[in-house]
N, C-alpha and C positions, 0 to 999 in steps of 0.2 A: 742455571736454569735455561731450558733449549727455548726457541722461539715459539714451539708448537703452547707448551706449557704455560710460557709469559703470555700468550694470548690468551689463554683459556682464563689462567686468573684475572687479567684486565677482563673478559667477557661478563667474568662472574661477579667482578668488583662493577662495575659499570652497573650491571641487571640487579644486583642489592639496593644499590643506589636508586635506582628507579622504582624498586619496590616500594623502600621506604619513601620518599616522594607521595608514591598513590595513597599508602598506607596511612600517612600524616595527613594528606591531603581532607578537606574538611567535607563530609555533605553536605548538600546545599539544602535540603528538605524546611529546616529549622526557619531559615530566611526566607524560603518560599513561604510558609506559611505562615512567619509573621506579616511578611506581603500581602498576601493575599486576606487577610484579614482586616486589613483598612481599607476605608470606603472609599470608592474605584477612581476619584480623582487625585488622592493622597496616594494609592498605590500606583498610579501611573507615574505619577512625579517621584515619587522612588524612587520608581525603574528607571527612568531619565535618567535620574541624579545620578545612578550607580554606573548606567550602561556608560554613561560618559568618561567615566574615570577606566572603565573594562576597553570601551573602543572597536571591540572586534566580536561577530560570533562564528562558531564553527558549525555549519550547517554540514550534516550526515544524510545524504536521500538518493531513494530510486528515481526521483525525478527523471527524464531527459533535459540533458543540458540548457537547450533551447525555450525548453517552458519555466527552468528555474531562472533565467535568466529575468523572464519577463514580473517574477516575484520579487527577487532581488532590486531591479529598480524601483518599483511601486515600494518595498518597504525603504529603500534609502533614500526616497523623496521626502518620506517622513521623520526618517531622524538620518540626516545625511553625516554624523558625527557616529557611525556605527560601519566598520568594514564587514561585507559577508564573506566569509572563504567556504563556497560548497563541494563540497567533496561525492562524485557520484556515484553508485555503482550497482549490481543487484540485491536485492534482499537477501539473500543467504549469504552473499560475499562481506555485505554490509555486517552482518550479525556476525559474525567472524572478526571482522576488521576489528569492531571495538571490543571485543573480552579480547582479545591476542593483545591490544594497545593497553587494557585496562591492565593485564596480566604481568605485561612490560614494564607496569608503573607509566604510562604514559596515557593519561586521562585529556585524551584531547578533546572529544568533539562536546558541542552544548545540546544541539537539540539532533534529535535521529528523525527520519521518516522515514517507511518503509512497508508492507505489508504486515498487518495485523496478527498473522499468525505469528511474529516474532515473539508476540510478548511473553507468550512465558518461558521463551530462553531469554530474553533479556531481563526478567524478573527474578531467573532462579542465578545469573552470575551476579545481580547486586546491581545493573549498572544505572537503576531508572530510577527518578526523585517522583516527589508524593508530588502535585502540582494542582490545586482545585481552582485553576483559575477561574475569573467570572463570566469567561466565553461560554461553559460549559452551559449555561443556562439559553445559549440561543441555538443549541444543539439539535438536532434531529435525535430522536431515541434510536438506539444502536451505533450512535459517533461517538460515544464515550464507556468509557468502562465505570463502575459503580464507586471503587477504591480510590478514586483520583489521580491513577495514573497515566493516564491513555485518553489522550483526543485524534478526534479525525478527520482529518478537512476535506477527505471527498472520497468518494466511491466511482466504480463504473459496474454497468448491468453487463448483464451474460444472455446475448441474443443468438439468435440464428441468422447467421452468415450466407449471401447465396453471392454468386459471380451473376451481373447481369445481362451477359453477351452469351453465355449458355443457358440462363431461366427468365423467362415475364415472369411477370408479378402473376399471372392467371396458372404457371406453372410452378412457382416454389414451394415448399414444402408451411402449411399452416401452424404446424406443431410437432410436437419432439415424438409421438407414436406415429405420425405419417411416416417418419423416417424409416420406420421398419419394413414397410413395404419394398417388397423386389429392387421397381424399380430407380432405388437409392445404392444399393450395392455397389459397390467400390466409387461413391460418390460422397463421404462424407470426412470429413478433418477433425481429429478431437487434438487438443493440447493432451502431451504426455502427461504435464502435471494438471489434468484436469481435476483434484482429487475437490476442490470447493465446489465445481459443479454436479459431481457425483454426492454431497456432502447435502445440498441445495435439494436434488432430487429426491431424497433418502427424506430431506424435513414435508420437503412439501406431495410426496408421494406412498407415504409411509416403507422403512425399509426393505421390506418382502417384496412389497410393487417394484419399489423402485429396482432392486438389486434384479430380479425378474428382467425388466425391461432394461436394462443396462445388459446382462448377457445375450438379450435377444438384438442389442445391437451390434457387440462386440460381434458375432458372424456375418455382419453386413460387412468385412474385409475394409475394416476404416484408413484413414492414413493416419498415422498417430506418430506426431512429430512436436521435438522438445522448443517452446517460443513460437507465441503466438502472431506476432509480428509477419516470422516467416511461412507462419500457417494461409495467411490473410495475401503474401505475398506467391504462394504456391497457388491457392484457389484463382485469384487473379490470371495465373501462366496456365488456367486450366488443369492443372493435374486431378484437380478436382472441383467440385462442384458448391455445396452444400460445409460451413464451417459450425456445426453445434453448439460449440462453447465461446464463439465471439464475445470479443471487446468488444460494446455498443461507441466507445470513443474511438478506437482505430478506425474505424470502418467509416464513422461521421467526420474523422478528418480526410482520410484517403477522400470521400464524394466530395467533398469538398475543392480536393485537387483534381475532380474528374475521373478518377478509376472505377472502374464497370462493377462496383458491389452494392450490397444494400443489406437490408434484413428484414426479420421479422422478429416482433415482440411476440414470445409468449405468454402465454395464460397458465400460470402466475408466472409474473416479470420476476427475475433471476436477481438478486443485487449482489454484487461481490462482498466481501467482507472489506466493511470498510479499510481504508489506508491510515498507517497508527501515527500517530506522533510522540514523542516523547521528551523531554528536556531529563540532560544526564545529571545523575545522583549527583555526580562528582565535577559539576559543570565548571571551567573555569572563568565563566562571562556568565555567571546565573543574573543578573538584570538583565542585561543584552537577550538571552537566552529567553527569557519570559517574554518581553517583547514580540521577539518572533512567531511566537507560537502564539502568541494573542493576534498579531498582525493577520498572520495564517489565517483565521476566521473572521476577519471585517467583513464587510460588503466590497470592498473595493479589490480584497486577494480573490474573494471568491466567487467576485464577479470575474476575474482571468481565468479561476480554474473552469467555470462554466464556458468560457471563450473557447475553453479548450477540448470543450467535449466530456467535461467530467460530470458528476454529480455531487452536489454541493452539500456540505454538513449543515447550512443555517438553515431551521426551517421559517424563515420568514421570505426565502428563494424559493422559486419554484425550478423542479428539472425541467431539463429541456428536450423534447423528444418533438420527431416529426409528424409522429402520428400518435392517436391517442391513445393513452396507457393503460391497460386492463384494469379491472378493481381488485386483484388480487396481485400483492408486490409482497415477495419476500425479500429480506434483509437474509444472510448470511449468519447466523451467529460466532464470532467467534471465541465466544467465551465455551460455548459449547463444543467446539470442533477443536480447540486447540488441545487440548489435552487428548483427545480421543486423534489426534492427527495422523499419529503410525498406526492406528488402527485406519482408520479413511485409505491413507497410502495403500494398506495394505489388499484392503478392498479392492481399491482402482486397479491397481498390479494384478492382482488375483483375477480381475473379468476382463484386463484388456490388452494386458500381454500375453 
């Protein structure tokens, strides 16, 4: 047998191996939800009990490193007999990473964060457990899904961006039809993947309107560039003016550091679709893992996420904004959008490329 060939059977023998591993490996669902069915001081000391004997959880998230960090200590003040190993990276990279692991037989991570619209690719490969923890009940409506799988520890709003060394406040644009006017022309920034904000418009403007006025933008000669990060950092260096689809948290930290931006709320306030969480089917720290994702919605994590500019799933918190919030706020749905998503895409692509 040539070398080429003894490798490929060790590849093939190793990847069975691992199959079987996943394949044996047990759900967790059953225990979660004999957990969660005792009364919230017996199911804490559970999860104690157990987490102590597991030791370790696998955190999955788009976080930045820097702000999981600050989660990470606040949850291991609390039970400091628990290692966090977080692992970061984009939403789509993310949702890849674990069906490619799951597929490998290697069910590593315990809990995922990440963008909402994952869930139902993470639902249709198997990898998400049923999880009705009893946080759900200090939830904002639209932070959780109806099935018990999905919680969400925060959102950010979708504002209008301006640079403020090119506009006063007596000069920036009031609302998203101002924009159409002349002169905005080659003065505005949309995210490539803006397909949630065009999704957001289509609810709260009914689709004819809205799709209307979305072409009548596209010929305002937009800048339409992929990350919104470098969108925020382009308007900054002037290349443009006016950012449509801002992060209302990027922009509230960059002032924060003194950079020359600001915004405006419209009428009706934008909310992103919430940010998902999930605890894996196949968790191999399921107490540790419940933990965490309970920890996630205290007062005490999400009073950091609010530190951070986010927007907070409890409703016994209030957001935080610097000016007052109009009376109309849409929430994003994504139980509605997700399935209808390569449709949305194809929308966006269709009027603005």
């Amino acid at each position: 047998m040539n070398a080429n060939k003894a490798g490929l059977l060790l590849a093939t023998l190793v990847f069975t191996c691992f199959a079987s591993v996943a394949s044996s490996q047990p759900a967790v669902d059953p225990l979660l939800a004999k957990l969660n069915a005792l009364p919230p001081d017996e199911r804490h000391a559970a999860l104690v009990k157990g987490a102590r004997t597991e030791r370790v959880v696998e955190w999955y998230a788009t976080l930045p490193v820097e702000h999981s960090k600050v989660l990470i200590e606040a949850f291991r003040q609390r039970y400091p007999f628990i290692e966090v190993n977080y692992t970061g990276a984009g939403g789509g990279r993310m949702v890849n990473r674990v069906v490619t692991e799951h597929r490998a037989g290697l069910n590593k991570f315990d809990v995922l964060g990440g963008t909402s619209t994952s869930h139902v690719a993470l639902m249709k490969a198997g990898l998400i457990a049923r999880n009705v923890t009893p946080v759900r009940k200090e939830l904002r409506d639209g932070f959780m899904d109806a099935e018990g799988y999905r919680v969400a520890p925060f959102t950010y709003a979708l504002v209008i961006g301006y640079n403020t060394r090119a506009l006063s406040k007596e000069q920036r644009p009031k609302s998203y039809e101002e924009l159409l006017e002349p002169k905005w022309k080659s003065q505005i920034g949309l995210e490539a993947a803006g397909y949630e904000w065009l999704g957001a418009m289509i609810d709260t403007m009914g689709e004819e309107k809205a799709l209307a006025f979305a072409r009548k933008l596209a010929t305002q000669n937009l800048r339409i560039q992929q990350g919104s990060s470098l969108l925020v950092q382009q308007m900054i260096a002037g290349e443009f003016n006016v950012l449509i689809d801002a992060l209302h948290y990027q922009l509230e930290n960059l002032k924060e550091r003194g950079a020359p931006v600001d915004y405006v709320i419209p009428d009706p306030l934008l909310i992103k679709d919430p940010s998902g969480l999930w605890l894996a089917k196949y968790s191999p720290h399921p107490h540790a893992a419940a933990l965490l994702v309970d920890f996630l919605f205290t007062r005490d994590a999400q009073e950091i996420y609010a530190r951070q500019n986010r927007l907070v799933a409890r409703k016994d918190m209030e957001w935080r904004f610097r000016e007052k919030l109009p009376s109309r706020i849409h929430v994003i749905s994504v139980d509605k959008w997700a399935p209808r998503y390569n449709e949305l895409i194809g929308l966006f692509d269709k009027t603005f490329r």
